[in-house]
N, C-alpha and C positions, 0 to 999 in steps of 0.2 A: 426371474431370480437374478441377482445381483451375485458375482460371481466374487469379488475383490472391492472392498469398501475403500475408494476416491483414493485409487492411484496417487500421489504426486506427479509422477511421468510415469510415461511407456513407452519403452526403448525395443527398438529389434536390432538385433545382431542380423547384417545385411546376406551375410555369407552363409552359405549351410554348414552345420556343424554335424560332429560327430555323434550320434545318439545315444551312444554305450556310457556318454559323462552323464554325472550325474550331480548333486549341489557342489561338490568340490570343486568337479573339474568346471561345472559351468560360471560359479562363481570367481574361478580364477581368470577367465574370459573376458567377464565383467571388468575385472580390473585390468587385467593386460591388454584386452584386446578394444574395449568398448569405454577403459578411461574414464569408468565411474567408480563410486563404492556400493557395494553389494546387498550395505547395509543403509543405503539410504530411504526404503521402504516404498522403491520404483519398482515395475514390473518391468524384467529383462526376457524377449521371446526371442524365442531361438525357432529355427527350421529345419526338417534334416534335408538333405538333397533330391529328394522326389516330391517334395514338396507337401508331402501327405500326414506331415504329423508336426505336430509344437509344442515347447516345453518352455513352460514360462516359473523362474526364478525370483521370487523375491521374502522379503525379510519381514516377518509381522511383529518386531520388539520382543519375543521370545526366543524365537528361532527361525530357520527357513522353512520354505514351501516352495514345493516343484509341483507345478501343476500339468498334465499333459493331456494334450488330445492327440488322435488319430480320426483321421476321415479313411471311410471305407470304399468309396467309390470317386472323390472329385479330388482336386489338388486346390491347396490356397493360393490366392492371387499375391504373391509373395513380391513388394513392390522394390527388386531388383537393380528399375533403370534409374531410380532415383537417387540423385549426390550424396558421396560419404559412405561412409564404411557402416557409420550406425544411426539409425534414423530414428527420431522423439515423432511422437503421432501422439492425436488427441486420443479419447476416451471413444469419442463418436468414431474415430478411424479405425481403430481396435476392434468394435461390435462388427464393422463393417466387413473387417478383416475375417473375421470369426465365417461372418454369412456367406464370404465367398465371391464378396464386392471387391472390385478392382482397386485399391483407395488411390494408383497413380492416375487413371482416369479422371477423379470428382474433382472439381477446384471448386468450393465452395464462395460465396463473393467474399472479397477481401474487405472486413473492417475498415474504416477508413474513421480517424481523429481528428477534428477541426478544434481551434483555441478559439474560433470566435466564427459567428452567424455573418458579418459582414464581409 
């Protein structure tokens, strides 16, 4: 199942947040804290400080959606050590995120653009 139909981006808010916000308060984050618009129809996740639940905000052209999980027995690999306050991850890092996959671990091989064969 296909949870959110092709993202633009997916942003995590790097720091744990408060849980008790809800689209208001985490919306105003988006903007104050994370430097985006709200309404750009990105996926904004947030973490709370144990690590054990996420709450992801974003805009589907009508109105918002807060979507939320809770894990009952493991913590998310919540990738911390890496630069910047809010970090844009593929679609593929996100699934990963979800399973419990480290994504600061994986470095996938880097693309690489040639202008010419010779």
């Amino acid at each position: 199942m296909k949870m959110f139909i092709d993202p633009p981006k997916i942003y995590l808010h790097k720091q744990p947040v408060d849980f008790r916000k809800s689209i208001n308060g985490l919306s105003l984050l988006v903007e104050q804290d994370m430097q985006q618009s709200p309404f750009s129809g990105a996926l904004f996740v947030f973490c709370n400080r144990q690590r054990t639940r996420l709450k992801v905000l974003y805009w589907d052209n009508t109105g918002f959606c807060l979507w939320y999980k809770r894990l009952e027995k493991d913590k998310f690999r919540w990738p911390r050590l890496m630069p910047g306050k809010v970090l844009s991850i593929s679609e593929q890092q996100w699934h990963w995120l979800l399973q419990g996959i480290d994504i600061q671990k994986l470095t996938p091989h880097q693309p690489l653009h040639y202008q010419s064969a010779g």
